[in-house]
N, C-alpha and C positions, 0 to 999 in steps of 0.2 A: 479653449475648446472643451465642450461636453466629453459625458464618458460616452456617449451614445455618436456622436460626430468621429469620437474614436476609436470607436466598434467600427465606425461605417470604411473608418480608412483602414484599420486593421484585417479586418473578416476575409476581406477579397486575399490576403496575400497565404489564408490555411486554405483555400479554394480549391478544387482540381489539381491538385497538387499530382495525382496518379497517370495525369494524361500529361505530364511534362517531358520536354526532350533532353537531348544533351543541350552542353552549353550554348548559349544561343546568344552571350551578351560578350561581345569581340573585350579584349585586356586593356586597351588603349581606351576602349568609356569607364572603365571600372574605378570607382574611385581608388585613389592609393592606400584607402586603409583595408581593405578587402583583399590585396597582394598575398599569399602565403592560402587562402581558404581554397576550396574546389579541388583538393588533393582526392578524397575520397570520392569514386568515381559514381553519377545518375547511377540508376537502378540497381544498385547495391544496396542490402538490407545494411543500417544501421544500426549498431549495436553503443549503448552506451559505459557497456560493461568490458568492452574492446578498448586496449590504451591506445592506439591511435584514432580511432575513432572518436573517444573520449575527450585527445588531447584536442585534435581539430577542433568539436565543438564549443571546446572551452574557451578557443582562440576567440571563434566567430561570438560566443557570448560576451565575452570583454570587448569586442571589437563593438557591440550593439549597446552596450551598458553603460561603456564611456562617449556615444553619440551624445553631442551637445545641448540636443532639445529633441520634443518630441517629431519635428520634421525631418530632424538629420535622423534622428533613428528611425522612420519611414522609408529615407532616402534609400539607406545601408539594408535595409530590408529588401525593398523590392530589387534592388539588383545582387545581394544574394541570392533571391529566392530563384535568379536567372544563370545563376552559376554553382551552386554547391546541393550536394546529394540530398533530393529529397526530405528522408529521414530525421537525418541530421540538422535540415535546417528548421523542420519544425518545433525538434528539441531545443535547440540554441534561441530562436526566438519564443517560445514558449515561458525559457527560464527568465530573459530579458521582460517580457512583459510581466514576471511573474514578481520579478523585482525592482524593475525603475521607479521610481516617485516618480514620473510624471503618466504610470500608467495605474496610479491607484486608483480602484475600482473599477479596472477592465477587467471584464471577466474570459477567460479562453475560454473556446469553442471548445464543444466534446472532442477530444481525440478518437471517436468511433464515427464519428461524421467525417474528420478528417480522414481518417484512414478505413473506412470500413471494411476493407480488404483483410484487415487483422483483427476480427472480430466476426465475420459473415464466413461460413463455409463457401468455397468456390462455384459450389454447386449450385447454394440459393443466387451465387451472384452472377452466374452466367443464366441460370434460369429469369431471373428480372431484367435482365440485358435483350431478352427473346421477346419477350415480354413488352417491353420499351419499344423494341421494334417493331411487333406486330400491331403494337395498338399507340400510336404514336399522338394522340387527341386525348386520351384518357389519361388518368393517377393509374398506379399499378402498386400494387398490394399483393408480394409473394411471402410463402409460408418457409419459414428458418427451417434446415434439411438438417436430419440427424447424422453424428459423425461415428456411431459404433451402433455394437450392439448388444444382445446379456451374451455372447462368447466370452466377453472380456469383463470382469466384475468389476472394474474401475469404471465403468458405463454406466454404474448406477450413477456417479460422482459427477456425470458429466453438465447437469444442471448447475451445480456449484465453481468445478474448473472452469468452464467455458462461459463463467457469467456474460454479460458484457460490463457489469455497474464497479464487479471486483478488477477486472482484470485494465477497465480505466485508472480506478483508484488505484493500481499500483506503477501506474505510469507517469500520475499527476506527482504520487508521492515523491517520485525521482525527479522530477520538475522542483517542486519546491526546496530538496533536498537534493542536489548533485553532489557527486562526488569529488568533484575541482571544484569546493568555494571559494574565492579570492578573497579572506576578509581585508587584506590590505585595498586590495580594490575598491572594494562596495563600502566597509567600512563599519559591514552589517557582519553579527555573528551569529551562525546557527547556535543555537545555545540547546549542548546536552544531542546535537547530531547523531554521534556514533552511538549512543543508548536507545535513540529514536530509531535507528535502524533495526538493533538488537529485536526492539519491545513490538514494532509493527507487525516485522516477519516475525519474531514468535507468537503474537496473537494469530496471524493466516493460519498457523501450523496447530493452534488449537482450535479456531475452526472447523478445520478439515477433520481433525482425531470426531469432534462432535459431530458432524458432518456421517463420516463414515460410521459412527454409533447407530447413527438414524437409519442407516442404511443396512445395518446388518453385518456390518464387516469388521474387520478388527481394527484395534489402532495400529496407526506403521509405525514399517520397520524402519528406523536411520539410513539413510547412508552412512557406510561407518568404511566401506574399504574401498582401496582407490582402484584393483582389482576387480573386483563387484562385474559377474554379469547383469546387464537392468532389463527391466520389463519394455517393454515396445509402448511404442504412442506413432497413432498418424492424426495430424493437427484438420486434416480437409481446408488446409489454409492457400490461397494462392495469393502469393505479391502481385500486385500490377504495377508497384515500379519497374519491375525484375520480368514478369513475366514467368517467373521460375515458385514451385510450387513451394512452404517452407517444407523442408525435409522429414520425411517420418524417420523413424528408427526402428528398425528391428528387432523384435527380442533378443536377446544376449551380446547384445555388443556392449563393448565396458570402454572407459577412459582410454585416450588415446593422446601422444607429442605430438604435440602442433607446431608447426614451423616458430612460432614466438615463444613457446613455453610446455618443459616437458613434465609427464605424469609425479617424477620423482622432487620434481619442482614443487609440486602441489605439497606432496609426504613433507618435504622436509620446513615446508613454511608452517605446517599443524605445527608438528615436533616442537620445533622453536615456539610456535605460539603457547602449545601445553605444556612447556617448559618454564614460559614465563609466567604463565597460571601457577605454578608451584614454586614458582621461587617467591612470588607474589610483588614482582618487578618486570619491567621491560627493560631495554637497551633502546636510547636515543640513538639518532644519527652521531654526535659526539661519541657515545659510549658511556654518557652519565645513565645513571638507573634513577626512572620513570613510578613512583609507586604505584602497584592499583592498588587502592584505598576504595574504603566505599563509598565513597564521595566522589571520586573518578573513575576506577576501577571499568565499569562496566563503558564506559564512554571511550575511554585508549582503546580498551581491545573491541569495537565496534569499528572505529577509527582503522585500527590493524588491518579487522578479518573484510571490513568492505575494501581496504586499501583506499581512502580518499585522503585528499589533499591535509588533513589533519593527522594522520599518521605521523610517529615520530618517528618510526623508520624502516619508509618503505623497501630501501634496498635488502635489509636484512630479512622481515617478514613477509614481504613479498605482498599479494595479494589472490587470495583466497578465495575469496566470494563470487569474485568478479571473472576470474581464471574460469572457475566451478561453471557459470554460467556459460561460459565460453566452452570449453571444451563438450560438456551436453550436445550443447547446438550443433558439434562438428565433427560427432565421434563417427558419422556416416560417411566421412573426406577428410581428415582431420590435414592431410598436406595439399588439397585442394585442388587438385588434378582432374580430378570432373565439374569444375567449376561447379557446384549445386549450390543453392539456397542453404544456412544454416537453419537447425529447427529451431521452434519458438522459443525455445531456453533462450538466445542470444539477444532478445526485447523484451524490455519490461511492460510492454501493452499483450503480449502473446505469453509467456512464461508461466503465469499463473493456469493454462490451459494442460501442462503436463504434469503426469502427477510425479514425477520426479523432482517437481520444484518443492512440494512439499518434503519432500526424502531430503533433499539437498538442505533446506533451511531447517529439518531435524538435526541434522547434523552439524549445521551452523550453532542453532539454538543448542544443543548438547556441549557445544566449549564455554558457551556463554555459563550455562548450570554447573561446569567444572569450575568455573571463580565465585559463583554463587556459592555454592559448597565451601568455600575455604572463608567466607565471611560466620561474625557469629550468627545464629540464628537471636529471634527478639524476645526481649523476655518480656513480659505479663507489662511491664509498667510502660514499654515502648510502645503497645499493643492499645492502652487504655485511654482514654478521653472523661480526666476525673471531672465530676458533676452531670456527665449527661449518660443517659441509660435511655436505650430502645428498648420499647414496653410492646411493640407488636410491630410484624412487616409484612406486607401480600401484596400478590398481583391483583390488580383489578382488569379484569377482562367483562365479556359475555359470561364466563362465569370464575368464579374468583380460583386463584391460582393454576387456573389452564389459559395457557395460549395457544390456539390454533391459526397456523401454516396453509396454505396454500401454493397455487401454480397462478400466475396473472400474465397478462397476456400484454403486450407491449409491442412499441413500434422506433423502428430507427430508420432515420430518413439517410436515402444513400447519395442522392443527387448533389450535394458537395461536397461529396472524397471523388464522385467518379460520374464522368461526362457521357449520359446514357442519348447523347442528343436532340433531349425534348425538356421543355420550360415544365412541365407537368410533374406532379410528384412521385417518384422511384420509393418504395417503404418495403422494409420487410417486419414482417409479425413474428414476435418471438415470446416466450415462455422463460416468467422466472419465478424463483419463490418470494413468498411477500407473508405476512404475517399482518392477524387483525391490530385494532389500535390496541394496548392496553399502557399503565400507570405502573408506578411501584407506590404503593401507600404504605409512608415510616410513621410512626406513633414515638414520639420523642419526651424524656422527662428533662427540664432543664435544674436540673437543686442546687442551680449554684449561686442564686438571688441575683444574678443579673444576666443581659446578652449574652450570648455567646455565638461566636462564628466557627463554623462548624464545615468543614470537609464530606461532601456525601461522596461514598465511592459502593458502587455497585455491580457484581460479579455474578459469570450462572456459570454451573459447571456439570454433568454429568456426573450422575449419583452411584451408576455402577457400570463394571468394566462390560467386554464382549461376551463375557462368561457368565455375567450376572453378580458379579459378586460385588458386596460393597466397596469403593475405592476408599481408601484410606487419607486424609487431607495431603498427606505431602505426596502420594498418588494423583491425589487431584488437581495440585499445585500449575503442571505445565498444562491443566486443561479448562484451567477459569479464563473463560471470557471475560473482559475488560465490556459491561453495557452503558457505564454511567459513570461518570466524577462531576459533579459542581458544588456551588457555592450556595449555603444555605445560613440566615441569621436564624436563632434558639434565644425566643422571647422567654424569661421564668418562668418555670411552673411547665404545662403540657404544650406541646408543639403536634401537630399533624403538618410534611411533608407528602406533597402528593407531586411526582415527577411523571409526566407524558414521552413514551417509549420518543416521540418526534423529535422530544430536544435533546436527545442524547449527546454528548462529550464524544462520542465517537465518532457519528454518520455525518452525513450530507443532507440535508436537507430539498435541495433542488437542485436539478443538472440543467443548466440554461442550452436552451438549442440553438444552432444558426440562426433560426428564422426567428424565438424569443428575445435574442440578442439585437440582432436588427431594428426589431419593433421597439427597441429599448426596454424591454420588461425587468433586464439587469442594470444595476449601476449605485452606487451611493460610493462615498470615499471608506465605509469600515468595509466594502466588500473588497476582497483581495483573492491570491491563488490561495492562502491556505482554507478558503470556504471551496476551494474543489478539491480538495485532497482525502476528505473526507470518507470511509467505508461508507458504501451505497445503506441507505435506509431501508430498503426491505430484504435486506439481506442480516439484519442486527441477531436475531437469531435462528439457531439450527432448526432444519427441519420436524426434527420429533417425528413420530413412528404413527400409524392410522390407531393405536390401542392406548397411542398418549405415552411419550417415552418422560419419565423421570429425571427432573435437573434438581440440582438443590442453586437456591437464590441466597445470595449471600450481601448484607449488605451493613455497612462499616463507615461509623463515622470518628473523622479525625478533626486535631484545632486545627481550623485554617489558617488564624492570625501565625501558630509557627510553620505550618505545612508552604504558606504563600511568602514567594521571595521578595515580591514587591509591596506586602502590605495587605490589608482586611479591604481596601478600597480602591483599587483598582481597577481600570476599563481594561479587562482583556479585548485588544480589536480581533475582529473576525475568529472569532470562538467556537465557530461551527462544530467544529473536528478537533477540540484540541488535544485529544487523547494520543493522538495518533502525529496531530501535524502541530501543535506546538502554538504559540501566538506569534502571529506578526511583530519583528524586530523588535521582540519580549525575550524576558529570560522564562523556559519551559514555568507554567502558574504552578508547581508542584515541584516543592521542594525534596518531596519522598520520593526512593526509588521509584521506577516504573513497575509498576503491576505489585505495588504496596498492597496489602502485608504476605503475595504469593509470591516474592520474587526470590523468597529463599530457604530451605530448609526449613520447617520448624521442631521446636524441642518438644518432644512429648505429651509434656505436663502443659505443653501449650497448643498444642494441634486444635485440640478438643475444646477448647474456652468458649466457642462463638457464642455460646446462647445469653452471655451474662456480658450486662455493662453495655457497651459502648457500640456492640455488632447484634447482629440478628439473621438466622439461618432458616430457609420457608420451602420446604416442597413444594417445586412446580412441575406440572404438565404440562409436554406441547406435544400438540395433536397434530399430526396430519392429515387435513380433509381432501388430498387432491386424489 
């Protein structure tokens, strides 16, 4: 079977998923291995961050994973998709296709297509619903509805929360990455998992710090108390499995015990967690001690703070991250007695929409820099790349070290999340930011009389704080952007490196649509999920200010032959994204911590080195022309 014949059988079952009923397929057709799914009830928002919820999915994923061929796993599909909650089934069969060898090189469909309900304010979707009706011969083409306004200064932000390209990518990410891997199952192991969790959410959280630069506003405040009154958010979001709007919240409401798990549950799992930071040990499920080491260290306590199935001991540390997310989403019914919708905190396709998810993953990210801190920082020789010296670095734009930003105008087709009863095309027009093309051009000296393979790792970071003042490097440590990591040979003598912002290490490159998918435009065997996991490409950087806000470009080359686990020659597959999403059934292509040489402290005498040797430091401007 082609990967296009198996698009054609697969596509139909992400379909109108939002106009489904209750169970409709009687117990007695069901095959016997599907016995135990269909607990969580239609029109219930699924949450993957919920342990039952969680655990269900997990069930229905092994239950699709271990199908015998790609027909039995059709089979097991389509009469799930006729008995278990929406949500949840999309998740479950999302991961399975995301990982069976026999579905190498399908690609899934945008989860915004699927669900466009969780990405379209309510407003633009009943206004194209009117729309559909009245002109039922024609395409209909409505305009995306704002969901605030300057009352509330987190409204400048709402271009970037409410992307649709980020807040996919942080849904695919938990697709490629769940939290119940089975490697005895699969027999595949995420390699360096809980670090990728760490390094993802801390790069969104320096984003956003640059994000809100551009904008005029300070950087945030932590979440830091469980206490804590929080600022209000309403999503303009409505479910149409549910019918039930997601929940706003109101200013000052704070943490609240939820029938499964209470506030003090939260305290005391930090405690232990920042406990085991300072002993520089965890406690196994036995009670053996765990080192964190810096070889591991940041991977256990990722493992910990998401609580995934790699935890060495969930009962003790509990689960943190995932609680966090939870309770957000509930603090407006927390015992559920009005039956509501929880808010978008409780999905990772909606989450990224509140700005309290950023506050929550400061505070994630702030345990992580508590065991950063207790490593040593690098000295001068760990830093250095003897024989090779970067002799000059710049952007190449329209003009050389400015990049200018803009507002672009985009289209998401709705007619396959939601049955507007016409064959005709349903679209809504929407507004994001996108930046021109530009390069980084390195100038490299090679004095070592032969080859060398060379690590390029590329960083921007804002040059001064809200005040104006210069930030200082371990200032700026949590606010380097991750733009760029690859692989470069250094012929003897002079090298020129010239890298195109499009192949980034970070983004995505292209988001296949329903109807691109259909037409077969996707498909080879090195395409896989982790080519969708990817940070959206016109989102690579911050907006910058209309007068040209100030970043400094930072960029650092390291040996690859020791930086790479598997060797100077290796096929990384599907390499799109691997900053973020790692290679397929690869050990992570970088052997150096994540977010090398920003991921810890530095000593003084070494803050300040960049301009000599090995790295190179370049004032940039981005403009904003919108």
């Amino acid at each position: 079977m082609t990967i296009k014949e198996k698009h054609d059988q697969l596509l139909p079952l992400f379909e109108q998923l939002t106009t489904l009923t209750r169970h409709q397929l009687p117990v007695e057709q069901r095959d016997a291995r599907l016995v135990g799914v269909g607990v969580l009830p239609r029109g219930t928002l699924f949450s993957c961050f919920h342990e039952k919820h969680l655990k269900e999915a997990t069930k229905l994923f092994e239950i699709f994973y271990s199908a015998e061929s790609f027909e039995d796993f059709l089979k097991l599909a389509k009469q799930a998709r006729d008995v278990v909650n929406e949500g949840l089934f999309v998740y479950a069969l999302s991961v399975a296709v995301a990982h069976r060898e026999d579905c190498k090189g399908v690609t899934l469909p945008p989860i915004q297509e699927v669900f466009p309900d969780r990405f379209v304010p309510a407003e633009t979707i009943n206004l194209a619903a009117k729309e559909a009706k009245n002109k039922p011969t024609e395409d209909v083409l409505v305009e995306i509805e704002d969901t605030g306004n300057i009352l509330e200064p987190e409204y400048k932000l709402a271009y970037f929360r409410e992307d649709i390209g980020i807040n996919a990518h942080h849904w695919y990410w938990h697709v490629v990455y769940p939290a119940n891997w089975n490697t005895e199952l699969t027999h595949k192991v995420k390699d360096r998992k809980g670090e990728l969790f760490y390094y993802m959410h801390q790069q969104m959280c320096a984003r956003y710090d640059a994000e809100r630069l551009s904008n005029g506003l300070t950087r945030m405040v932590a979440f830091h108390n469980f206490e804590e009154e929080l600022e209000g958010y309403a999503p303009h979001l409505t479910s149409l499995v549910s019918g039930l709007h997601y929940a706003s919240r109101p200013r000052g409401f704070s943490l609240r015990d939820l029938t499964d798990v209470d506030v003090q549950d939260m305290e005391r799992w930090r405690e232990r967690i920042m406990e085991a930071i300072d002993l520089k040990h965890v406690h196994d499920s036995h009670g053996a001690e765990v080192k964190l080491d810096e070889a591991h260290g940041a991977d256990i306590l990722g493992a910990i703070i998401e609580a995934s199935s790699d935890s060495p001991n969930k009962g003790y540390y509990g689960s943190l991250h995932n609680w966090g997310h939870v309770m957000m989403a509930r603090m407006h019914d927390p015992d559920g007695r009005f039956q509501e919708n929880p808010g978008v905190m409780s999905d990772t396709s909606t989450s990224l929409r509140d700005p309290i998810f950023y506050r929550w993953h400061r505070f994630i990210d702030n345990i992580f820099q508590e065991y950063k801190a207790t490593l040593k920082p690098y000295t001068l020789e760990q830093l250095q790349f003897p024989g090779v010296k970067i002799t000059h670095c710049e952007v190449k734009a329209k003009e050389t070290n400015v990049v200018t930003t803009f507002m672009k105008e985009d289209q998401l087709d709705l007619k396959h999340g939601i049955n507007f009863g016409t064959d005709h095309k349903i679209q809504v027009k929407y507004r994001h930011l996108d930046h021109e093309p530009f390069s980084v051009v390195i100038n490299v000296e090679n004095s070592s009389g032969a080859p060398k393979h060379a690590t390029v790792r590329v960083f921007l970071a804002p040059k001064y704080d809200e005040l104006g003042n210069r930030l200082t490097r371990n200032d700026q440590r949590a606010l380097f952007i991750e733009l760029d990591k690859f692989h470069k040979q250094l012929a003897p003598g002079a090298n020129t490196i010239s890298r195109n912002a499009i192949d980034s290490s970070v983004t995505l490159a292209h988001t296949y649509t329903f109807d691109e998918l259909r037409a077969g435009q996707s498909g080879s065997s090195d395409a896989s999920e982790y080519c969708s996991c990817g940070w959206p490409e016109h989102m690579l950087v911050p907006k910058g200010t209309h007068k040209g806000m100030e970043f400094e470009l930072f960029v650092m080359l390291t040996d690859y032959t020791e930086d790479n686990p598997e060797g100077a020659n290796v096929k990384t597959i599907c390499n799109d994204a691997v900053s973020y999403c790692g290679a397929k059934d690869q050990k992570y292509p970088d052997k150096k911590p994540m977010g090398f040489p920003f991921d810890r402290p530095f000593l003084p005498s070494v803050a300040e080195h960049d301009t000599e040797g090995n790295s190179c430091v370049v004032d940039v401007k981005i403009k904003f022309t919108g």
